[in-house]
N, C-alpha and C positions, 0 to 999 in steps of 0.2 A: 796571035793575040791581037785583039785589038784598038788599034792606036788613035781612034777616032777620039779628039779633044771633048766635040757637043759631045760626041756617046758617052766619055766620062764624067762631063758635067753633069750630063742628065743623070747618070747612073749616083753623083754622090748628092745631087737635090732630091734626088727619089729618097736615100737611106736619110736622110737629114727630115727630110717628110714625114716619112714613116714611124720613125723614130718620137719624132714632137707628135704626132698621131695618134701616138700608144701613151703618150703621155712620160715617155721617159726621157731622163737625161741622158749626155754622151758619158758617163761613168758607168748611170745605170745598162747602158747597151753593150758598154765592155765587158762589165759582166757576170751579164748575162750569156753573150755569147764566148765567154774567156776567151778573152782577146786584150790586149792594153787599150786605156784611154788613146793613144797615141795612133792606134790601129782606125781605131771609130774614127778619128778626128781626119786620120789618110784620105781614111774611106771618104767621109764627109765632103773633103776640099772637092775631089773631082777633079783630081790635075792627075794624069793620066803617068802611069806606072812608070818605070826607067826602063825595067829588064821583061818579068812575067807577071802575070796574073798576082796578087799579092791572095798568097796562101788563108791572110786572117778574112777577106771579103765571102767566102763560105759559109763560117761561121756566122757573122756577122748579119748575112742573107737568111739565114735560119734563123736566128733568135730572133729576129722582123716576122717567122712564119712567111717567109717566101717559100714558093717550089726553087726545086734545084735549075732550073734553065732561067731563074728570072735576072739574072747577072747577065748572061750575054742575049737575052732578051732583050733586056733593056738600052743596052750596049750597043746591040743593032736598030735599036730604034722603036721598039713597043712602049709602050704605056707600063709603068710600074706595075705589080700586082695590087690589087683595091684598086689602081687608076690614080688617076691627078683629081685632087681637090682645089679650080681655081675658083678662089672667092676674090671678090671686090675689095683692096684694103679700105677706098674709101667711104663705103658702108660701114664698117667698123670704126672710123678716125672719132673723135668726139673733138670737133675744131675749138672748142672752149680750150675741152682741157690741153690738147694740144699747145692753145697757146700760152697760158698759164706755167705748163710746165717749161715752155722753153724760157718763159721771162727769168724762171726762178731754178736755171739754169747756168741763163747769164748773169743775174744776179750772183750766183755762186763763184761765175769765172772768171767775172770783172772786175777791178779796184778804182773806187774813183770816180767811176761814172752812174752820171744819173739816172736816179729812175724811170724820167722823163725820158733820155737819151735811150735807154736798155728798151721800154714799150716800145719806142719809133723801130727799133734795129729789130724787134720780136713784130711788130706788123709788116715792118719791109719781108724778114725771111717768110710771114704767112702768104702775105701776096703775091712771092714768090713761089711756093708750093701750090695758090690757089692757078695762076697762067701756068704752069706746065700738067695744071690736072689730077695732082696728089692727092688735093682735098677739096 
């Protein structure tokens, strides 16, 4: 079997993909492929097995409409079946609302402190996202 960490990573970001791809939740893909929530959720982490292969990843690979070799396909290192979807998150960000919602976040999580005080701390963390490239 194989023990390769990235190959299990990449193998439960692929099912976690695929999965939000189809549009379903990790309930909905247990199932579907009868499997436990708990099974998906294994699958998902990507932390790589104890003993063997985990029997429920089959299933699992099926109800996604994978072929039967896309598990240790992927595993050694191919591109998931459909391929990788990377998009830009920050094409998608709307930096308004972004910061909107984090004020009224910390509004939510703060006591005492002003509103004045919570914008300053809500432009420091935007500023912060904007130098490392987020948004």
């Amino acid at each position: 079997m194989n023990r390769d960490p990235e190959g299990w990573s990449r193998l439960g970001q692929a099912i976690a993909t695929a999965r939000r791809t189809q549009g379903l939740r990790q309930e909905d893909l247990a199932e579907r492929a009868g499997v436990s929530l708990g099974s998906v959720q294994n699958a998902e982490s990507g932390a790589v097995p104890k003993a063997r292969m985990p029997q429920t990843l089959h299933p699992i690979a099926k109800a996604l409409g994978w072929p039967d070799d896309a598990i240790n396909n992927v595993l050694s290192g191919d591109a998931p079946p459909g391929g990788w979807v990377d998009v830009s998150a920050q094409e998608h960000v709307d930096v308004e609302r972004l910061e909107v919602e984090m004020t009224h976040a910390m509004v939510r999580a703060t006591d005492g402190v002003t509103t004045a005080d919570i914008k300053r701390a809500t432009k420091a963390a935007m500023d912060v996202l904007r130098q490392h490239g987020m948004i």
